[in-house]
C-alpha positions as CSV (number, residue, x, y, z in Angstrom):
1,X,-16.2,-14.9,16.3
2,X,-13.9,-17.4,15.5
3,X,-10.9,-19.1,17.6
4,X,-7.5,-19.3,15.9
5,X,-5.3,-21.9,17.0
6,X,-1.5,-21.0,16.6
7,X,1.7,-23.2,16.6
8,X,4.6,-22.1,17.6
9,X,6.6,-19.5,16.1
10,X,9.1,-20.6,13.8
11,X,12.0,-18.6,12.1
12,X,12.7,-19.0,8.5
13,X,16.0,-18.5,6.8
14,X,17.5,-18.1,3.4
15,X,18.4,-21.5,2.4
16,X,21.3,-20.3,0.6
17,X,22.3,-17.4,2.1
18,X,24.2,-15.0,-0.9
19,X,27.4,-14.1,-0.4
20,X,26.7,-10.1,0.0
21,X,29.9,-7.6,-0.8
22,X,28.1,-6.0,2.1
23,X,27.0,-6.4,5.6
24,X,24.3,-3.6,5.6
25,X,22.2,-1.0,3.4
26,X,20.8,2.4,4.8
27,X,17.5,2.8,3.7
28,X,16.3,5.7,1.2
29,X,15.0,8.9,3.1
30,X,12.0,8.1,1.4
31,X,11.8,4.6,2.6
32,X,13.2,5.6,6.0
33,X,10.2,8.0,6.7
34,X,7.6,5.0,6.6
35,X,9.7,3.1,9.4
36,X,7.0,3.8,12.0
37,X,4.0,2.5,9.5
38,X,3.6,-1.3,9.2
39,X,1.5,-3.3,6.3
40,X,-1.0,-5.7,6.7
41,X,-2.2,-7.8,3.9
42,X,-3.9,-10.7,3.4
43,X,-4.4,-13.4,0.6
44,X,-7.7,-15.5,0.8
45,X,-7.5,-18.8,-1.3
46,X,-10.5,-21.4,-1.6
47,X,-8.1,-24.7,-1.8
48,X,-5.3,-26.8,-3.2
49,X,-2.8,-24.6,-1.1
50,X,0.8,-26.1,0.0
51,X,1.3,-28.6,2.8
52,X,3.2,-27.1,5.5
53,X,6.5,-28.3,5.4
54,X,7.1,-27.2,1.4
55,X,5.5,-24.1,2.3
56,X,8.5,-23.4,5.0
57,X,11.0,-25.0,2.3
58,X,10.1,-22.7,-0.6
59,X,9.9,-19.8,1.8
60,X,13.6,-20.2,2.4
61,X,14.8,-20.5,-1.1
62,X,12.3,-17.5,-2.0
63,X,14.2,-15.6,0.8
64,X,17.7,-16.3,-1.2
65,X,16.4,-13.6,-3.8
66,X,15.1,-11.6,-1.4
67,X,17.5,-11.4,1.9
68,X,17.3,-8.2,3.2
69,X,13.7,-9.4,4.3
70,X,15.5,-12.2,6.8
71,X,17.8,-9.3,8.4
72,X,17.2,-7.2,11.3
73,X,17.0,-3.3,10.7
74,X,18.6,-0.7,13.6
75,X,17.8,3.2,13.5
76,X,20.7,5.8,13.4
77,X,20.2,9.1,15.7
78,X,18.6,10.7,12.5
79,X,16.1,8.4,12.0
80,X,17.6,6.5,9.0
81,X,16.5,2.8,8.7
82,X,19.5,0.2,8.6
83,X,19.0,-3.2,7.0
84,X,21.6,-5.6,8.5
85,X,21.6,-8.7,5.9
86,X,22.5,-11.1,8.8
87,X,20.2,-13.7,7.9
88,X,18.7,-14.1,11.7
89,X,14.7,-14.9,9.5
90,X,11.2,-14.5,9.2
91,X,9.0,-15.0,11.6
92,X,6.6,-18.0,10.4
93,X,3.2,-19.4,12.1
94,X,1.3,-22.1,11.3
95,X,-2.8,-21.4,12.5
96,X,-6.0,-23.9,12.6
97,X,-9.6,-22.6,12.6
98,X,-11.5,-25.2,12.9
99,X,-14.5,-23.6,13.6
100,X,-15.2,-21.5,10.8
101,X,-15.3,-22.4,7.1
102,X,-14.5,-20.0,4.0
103,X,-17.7,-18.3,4.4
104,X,-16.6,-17.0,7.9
105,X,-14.6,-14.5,5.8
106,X,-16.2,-13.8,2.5
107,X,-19.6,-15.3,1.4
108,X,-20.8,-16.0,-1.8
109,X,-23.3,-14.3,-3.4
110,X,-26.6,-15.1,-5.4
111,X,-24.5,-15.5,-7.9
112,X,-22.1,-19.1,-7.6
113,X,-19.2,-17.2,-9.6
114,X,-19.3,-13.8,-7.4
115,X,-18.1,-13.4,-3.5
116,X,-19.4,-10.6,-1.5
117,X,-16.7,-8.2,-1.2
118,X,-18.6,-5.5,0.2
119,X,-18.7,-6.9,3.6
120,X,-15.3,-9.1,3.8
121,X,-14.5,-9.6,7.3
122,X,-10.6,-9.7,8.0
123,X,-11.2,-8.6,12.1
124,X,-9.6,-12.0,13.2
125,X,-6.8,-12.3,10.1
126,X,-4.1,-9.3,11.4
127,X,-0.7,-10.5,12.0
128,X,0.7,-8.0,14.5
129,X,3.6,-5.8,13.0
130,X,6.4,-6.1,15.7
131,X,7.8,-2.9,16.9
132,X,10.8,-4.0,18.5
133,X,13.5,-2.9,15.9
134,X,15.8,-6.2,17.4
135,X,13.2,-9.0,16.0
136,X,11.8,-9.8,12.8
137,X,10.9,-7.4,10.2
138,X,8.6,-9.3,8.5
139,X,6.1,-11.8,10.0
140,X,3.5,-14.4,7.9
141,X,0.6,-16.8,9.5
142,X,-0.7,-19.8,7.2
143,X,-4.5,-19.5,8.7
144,X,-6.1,-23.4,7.6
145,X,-10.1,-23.6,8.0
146,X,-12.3,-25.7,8.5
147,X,-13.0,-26.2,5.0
148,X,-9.3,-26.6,3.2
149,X,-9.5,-23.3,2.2
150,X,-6.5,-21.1,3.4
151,X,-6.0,-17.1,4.7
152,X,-2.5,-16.3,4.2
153,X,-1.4,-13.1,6.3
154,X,2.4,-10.8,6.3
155,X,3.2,-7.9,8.1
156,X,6.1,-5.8,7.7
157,X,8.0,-2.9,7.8
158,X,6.5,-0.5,5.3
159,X,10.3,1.2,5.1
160,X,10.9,-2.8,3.5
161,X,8.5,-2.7,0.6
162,X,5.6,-1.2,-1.1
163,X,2.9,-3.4,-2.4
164,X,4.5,-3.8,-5.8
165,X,7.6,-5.6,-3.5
166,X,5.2,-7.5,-1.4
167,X,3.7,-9.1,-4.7
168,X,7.3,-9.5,-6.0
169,X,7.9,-11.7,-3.0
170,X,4.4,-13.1,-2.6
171,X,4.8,-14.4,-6.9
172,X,8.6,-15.6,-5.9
173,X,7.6,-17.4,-2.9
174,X,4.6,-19.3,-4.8
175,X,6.5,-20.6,-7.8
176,X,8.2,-22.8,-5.7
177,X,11.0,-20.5,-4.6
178,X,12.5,-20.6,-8.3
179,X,14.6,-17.7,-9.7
180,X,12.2,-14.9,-10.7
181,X,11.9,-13.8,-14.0
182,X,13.4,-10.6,-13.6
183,X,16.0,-10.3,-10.7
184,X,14.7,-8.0,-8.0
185,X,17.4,-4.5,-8.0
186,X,18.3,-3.1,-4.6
187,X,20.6,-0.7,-5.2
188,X,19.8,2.6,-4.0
189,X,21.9,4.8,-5.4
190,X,19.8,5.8,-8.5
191,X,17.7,8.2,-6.4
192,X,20.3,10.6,-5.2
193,X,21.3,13.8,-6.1
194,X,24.9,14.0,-8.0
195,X,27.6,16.0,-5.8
196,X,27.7,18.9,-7.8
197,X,23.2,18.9,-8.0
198,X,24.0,19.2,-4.1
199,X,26.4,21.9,-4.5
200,X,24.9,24.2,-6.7
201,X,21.5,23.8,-5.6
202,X,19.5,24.8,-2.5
203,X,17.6,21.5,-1.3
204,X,14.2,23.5,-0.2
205,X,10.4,21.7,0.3
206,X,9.1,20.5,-3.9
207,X,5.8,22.1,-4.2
208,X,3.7,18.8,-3.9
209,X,5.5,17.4,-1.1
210,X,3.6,16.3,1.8
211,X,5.8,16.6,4.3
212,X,7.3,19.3,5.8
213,X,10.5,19.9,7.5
214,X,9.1,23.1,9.4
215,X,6.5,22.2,11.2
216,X,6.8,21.8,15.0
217,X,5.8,18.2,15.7
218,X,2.4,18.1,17.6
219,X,0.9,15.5,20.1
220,X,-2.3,16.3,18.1
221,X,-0.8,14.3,14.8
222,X,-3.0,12.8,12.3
223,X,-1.1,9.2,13.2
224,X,-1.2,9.5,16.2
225,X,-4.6,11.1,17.1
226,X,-7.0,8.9,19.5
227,X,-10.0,8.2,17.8
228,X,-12.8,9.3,19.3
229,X,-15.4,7.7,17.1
230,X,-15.6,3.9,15.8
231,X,-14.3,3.3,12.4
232,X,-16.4,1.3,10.1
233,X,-14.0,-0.5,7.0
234,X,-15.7,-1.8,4.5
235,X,-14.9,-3.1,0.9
236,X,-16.3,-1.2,-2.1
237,X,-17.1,-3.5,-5.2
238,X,-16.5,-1.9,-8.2
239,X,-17.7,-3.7,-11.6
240,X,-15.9,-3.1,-14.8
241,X,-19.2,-1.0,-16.6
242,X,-19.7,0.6,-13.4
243,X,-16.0,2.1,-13.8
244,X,-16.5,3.1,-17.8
245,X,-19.2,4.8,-16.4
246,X,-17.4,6.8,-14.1
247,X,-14.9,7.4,-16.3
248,X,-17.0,8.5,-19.2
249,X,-18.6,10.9,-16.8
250,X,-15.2,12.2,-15.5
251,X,-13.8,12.9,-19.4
252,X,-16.4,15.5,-19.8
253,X,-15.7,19.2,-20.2
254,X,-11.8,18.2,-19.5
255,X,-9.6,21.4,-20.2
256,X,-6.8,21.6,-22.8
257,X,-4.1,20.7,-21.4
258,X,-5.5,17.1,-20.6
259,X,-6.1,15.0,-23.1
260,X,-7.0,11.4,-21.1
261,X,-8.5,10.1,-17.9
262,X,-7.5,6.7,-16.4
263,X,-10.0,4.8,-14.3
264,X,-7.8,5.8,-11.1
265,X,-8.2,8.9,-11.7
266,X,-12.0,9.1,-12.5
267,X,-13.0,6.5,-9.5
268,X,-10.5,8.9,-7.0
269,X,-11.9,11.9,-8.2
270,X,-15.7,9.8,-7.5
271,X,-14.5,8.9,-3.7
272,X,-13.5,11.4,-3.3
273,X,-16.8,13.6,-4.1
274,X,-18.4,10.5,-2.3
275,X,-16.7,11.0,1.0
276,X,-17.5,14.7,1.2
277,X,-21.1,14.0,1.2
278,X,-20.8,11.6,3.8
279,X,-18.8,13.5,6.0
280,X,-20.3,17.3,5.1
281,X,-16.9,18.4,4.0
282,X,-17.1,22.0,2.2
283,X,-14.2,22.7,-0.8
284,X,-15.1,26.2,-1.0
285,X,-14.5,27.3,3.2
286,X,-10.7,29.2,2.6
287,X,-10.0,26.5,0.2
288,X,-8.2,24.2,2.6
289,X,-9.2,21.0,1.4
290,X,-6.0,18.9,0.2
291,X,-5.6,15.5,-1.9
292,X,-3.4,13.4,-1.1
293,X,-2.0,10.4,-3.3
294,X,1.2,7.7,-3.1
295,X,3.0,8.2,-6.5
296,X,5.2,4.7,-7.4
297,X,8.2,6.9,-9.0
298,X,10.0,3.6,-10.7
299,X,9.3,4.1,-14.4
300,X,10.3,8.0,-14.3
301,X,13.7,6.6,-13.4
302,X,13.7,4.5,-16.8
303,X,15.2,6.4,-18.8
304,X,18.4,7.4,-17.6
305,X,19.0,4.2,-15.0
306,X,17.8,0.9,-17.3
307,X,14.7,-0.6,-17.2
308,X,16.1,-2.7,-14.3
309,X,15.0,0.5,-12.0
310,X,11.0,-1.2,-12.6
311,X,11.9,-4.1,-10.6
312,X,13.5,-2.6,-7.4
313,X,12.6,-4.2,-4.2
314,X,12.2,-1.7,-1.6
315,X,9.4,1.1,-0.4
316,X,9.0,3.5,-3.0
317,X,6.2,5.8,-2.8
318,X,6.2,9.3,-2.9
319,X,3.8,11.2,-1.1
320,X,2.2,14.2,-3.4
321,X,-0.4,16.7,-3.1
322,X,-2.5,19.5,-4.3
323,X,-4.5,21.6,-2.7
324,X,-8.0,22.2,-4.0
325,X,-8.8,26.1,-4.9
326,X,-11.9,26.6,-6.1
327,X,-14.6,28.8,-5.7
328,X,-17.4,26.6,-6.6
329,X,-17.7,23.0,-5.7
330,X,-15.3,20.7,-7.8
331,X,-16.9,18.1,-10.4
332,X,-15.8,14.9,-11.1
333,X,-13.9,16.1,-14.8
334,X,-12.3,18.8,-12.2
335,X,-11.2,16.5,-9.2
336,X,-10.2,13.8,-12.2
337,X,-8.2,16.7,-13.9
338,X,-6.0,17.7,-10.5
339,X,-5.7,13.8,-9.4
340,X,-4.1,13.0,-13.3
341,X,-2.0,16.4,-13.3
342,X,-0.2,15.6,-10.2
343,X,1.5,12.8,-11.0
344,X,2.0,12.6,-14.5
345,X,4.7,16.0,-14.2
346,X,6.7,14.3,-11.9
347,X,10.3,13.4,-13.6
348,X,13.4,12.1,-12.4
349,X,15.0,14.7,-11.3
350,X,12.0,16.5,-9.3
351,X,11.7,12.8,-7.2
352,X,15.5,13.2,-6.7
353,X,15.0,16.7,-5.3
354,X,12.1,15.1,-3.2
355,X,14.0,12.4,-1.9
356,X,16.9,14.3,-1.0
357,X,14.4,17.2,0.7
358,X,13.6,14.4,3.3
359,X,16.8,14.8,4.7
360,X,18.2,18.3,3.8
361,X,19.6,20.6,6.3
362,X,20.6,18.5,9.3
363,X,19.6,15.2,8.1
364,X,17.3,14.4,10.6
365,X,14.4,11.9,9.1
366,X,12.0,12.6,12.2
367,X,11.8,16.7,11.0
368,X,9.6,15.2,8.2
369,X,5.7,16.2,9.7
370,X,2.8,15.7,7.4
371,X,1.7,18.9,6.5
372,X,-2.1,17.8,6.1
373,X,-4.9,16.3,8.4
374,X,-5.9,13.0,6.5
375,X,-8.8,12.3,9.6
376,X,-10.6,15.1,9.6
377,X,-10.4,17.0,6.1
378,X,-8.1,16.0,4.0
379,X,-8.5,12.9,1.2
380,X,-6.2,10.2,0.1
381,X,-5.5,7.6,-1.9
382,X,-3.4,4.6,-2.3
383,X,-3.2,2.1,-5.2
384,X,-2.7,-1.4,-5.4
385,X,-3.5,-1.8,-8.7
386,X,-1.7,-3.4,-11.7
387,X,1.2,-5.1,-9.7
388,X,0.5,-8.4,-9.8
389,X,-0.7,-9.0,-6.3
390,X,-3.8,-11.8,-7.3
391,X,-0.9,-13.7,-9.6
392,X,0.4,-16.2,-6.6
393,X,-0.4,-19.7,-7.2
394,X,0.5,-21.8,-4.1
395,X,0.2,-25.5,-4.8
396,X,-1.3,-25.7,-8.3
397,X,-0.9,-23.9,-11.4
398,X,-4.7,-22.3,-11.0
399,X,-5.0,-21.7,-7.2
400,X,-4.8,-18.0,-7.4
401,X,-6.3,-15.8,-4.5
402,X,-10.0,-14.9,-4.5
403,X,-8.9,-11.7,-2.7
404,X,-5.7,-9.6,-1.5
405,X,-5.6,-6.6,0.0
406,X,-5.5,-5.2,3.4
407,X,-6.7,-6.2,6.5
408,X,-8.0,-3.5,7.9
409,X,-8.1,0.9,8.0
410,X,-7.1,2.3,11.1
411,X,-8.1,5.8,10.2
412,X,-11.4,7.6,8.4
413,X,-11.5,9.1,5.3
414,X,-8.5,6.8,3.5
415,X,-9.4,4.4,1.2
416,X,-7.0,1.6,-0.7
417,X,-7.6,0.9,-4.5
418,X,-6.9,-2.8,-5.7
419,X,-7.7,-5.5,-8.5
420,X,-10.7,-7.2,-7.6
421,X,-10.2,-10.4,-10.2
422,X,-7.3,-11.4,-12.6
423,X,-9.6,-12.1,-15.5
424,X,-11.1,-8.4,-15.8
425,X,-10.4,-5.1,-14.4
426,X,-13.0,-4.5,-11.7
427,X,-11.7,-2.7,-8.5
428,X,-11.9,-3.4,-4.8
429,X,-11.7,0.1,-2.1
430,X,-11.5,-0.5,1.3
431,X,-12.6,2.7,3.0
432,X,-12.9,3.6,6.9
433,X,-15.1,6.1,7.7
434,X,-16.3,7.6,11.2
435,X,-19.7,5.3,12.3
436,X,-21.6,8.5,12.1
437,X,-20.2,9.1,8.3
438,X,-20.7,5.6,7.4
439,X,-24.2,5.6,8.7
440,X,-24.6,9.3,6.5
441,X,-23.1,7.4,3.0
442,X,-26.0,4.4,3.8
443,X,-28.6,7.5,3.4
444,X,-27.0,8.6,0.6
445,X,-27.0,5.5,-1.2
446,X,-24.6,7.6,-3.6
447,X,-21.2,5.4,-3.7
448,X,-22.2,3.2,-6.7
449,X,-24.3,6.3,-8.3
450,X,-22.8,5.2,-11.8
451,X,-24.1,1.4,-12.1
């Protein structure tokens, strides 16, 4: 255990607040149906990190290009998220633990250049997400050790950003404040269906939509199920041979009609093929089994809109699946195959159609039930990968995070991808699995199978 000290609460405001046309903006269905979901992440750095008071001053000019994170958000009798650009701030904690160094957190290994991901411990690092819709939306904790080095903690609304956002903010915030290279876009309007698409088409459930709009809410919920067994997270080192490998296995016998496997496609595909063994899952009982994965539809939006569309600042992932129908059990190349197929048919127009599903009919956002059981059966993914998130430098120009990622998995069977180092392209996955399913995968000894 350790014993975190906190200071006082502080709020943080723009230091020079823009002067917006407009007093609010109503969230995208899509962003409005991850209200109830916060983020946790965290940012581990061995030294040379900011004093405190040019931390809190850069904050507020890094919230000048970014102010809809100092507003206050309200919900609307059909669930739509409102962001109220009033400026009211971040919530902002300074914490000592002065009883624990680095290697509280994440040890070094044999090896003086390598840390031991695979058994990170972030219990003590969570920043409670607040759930009353009147306070902050977003809320960060400087964590200072014993040592110098620093643990750097944000929680938010997910409905706010996605993790492409959240290193957006994170880069801004660590260059001092300074205006980013690209400006962030918040319009919303690019993701909506023309009047006449809405007139002369019925708005009925896309084929790889998760959610349904049909389905009589149950108490029983995967979100909201009580978990009767312990959770065991742990983080998943993945080396850069150890992921050719995978993917030179998952390229094999590929059909036709794909001609290329990327390493998230090939290391899903593995986890997945992974988790079943720990947890005894069968693909072939009335072919139930469902994946599940969090598409980041910006760049199909390119081509129409303007390349400004890759830098929007909001929560934009859509939520795909496919179910897997087979009558023998799925290989690698196969799971690889249906993972890669998934997303790469998605165009404008069929995320448009997705979007506007979310609130067809009456408009009500809280219709939208997730028509899948990601605790007990199902499998998904989210990635981290390739947005920049180990690229802020706080207080010198090669103090980059050893590690960034989640805190923590509050559910079995879901596992986040994410860059491991900047210098190569090994992956981190932080998994949760059941104590009895963990305890099956050490047996196994399967999960790195490809080193």
């Amino acid at each position: 255990m350790c014993t975190i000290i906190k200071a006082s609460s502080i709020l943080i405001k723009c230091s020079n607040p823009p002067k917006n046309e407009i007093e609010s903006m109503t969230c995208m269905a899509v962003e409005s149906n991850t209200k109830s979901f916060p983020i946790h992440m965290i940012w581990i750095y061995a030294n040379k990190f900011m004093p405190s008071l040019e931390l809190q001053s850069t904050l507020s000019d890094a919230l000048n290009h970014f102010s809809i994170l100092a507003g206050r958000i309200t919900e609307d009798l059909n669930g739509n998220a409102t962001i109220h650009l009033n400026n009211e701030g971040v919530l902002f904690t300074e914490a000592q633990c002065q009883d624990q160094t680095l290697d509280y957190f994440i040890n070094r290994t044999t090896d003086d250049d390598e840390l031991d991901y695979n058994n990170i411990n972030s219990a003590d690092l969570e920043v409670p997400a607040s759930r009353d819709w009147t306070g902050p939306m977003m809320s960060i904790q400087i964590t200072r050790l014993q040592c110098g080095s620093v643990i750097l903690s944000i929680s938010a609304f997910h409905c706010l950003m996605d993790a492409q956002s959240a290193a957006y903010f994170i880069n801004t915030w660590a260059s001092g404040g300074n205006t980013p290279k690209h400006h962030p876009m918040f319009d919303k309007s690019f993701v909506l269906l023309s009047s006449d698409e809405l007139l002369n088409n019925s708005i009925t459930r896309p084929s790889d939509c998760v959610f349904n709009r049909n389905v009589t809410p149950s108490s029983t919920s995967a979100f909201i199920q009580v978990q009767q067994q312990r959770v065991i997270t742990k983080v998943y080192h993945f080396s850069t041979n150890e992921l050719k490998n995978i993917k030179a296995e998952a390229m094999k016998n590929l059909s036709s009609t794909v001609d290329y496997i990327s390493t998230y496609d090939a290391l899903y595909a593995h986890m997945i093929l992974t988790i079943a063994s720990a947890t005894q899952t069968s693909f072939t009982e009335e072919n139930k089994i469902k994946i599940l994965q969090s598409f980041n539809g910006r760049s199909s939006f390119v081509g129409s809109y303007s390349s400004a569309v890759l830098h929007y600042f909001g929560s934009f992932p859509f939520w795909l699946y496919s179910k897997v129908i087979t009558q023998e059990p799925p290989t690698l190349s196969s799971l690889a195959q249906l993972i890669h197929e998934m997303y790469t048919k998605q165009t404008e127009k069929s995320l448009k159609y997705y979007n506007a599903y979310l609130s067809s009919d009456d408009g009500n956002i809280r219709k939208n039930q997730v028509d899948a059981d990601i605790i007990n059966r199902d499998f998904h993914c989210t990635s981290w990968r390739k947005v920049h998130m180990l690229d802020a430098s706080f207080g010198s120009t090669d103090n980059y995070p050893i590690y960034s990622g989640p805190t923590k998995q509050q559910y079995p069977r879901y596992f986040v991808m994410m860059d491991t180092h900047r210098r190569d392209e090994s992956v981190n996955i932080l998994l949760g699995l059941r104590e009895q399913d963990y305890q099956r995968s050490l047996e196994q000894n399967i999960i790195h199978k490809y080193r």
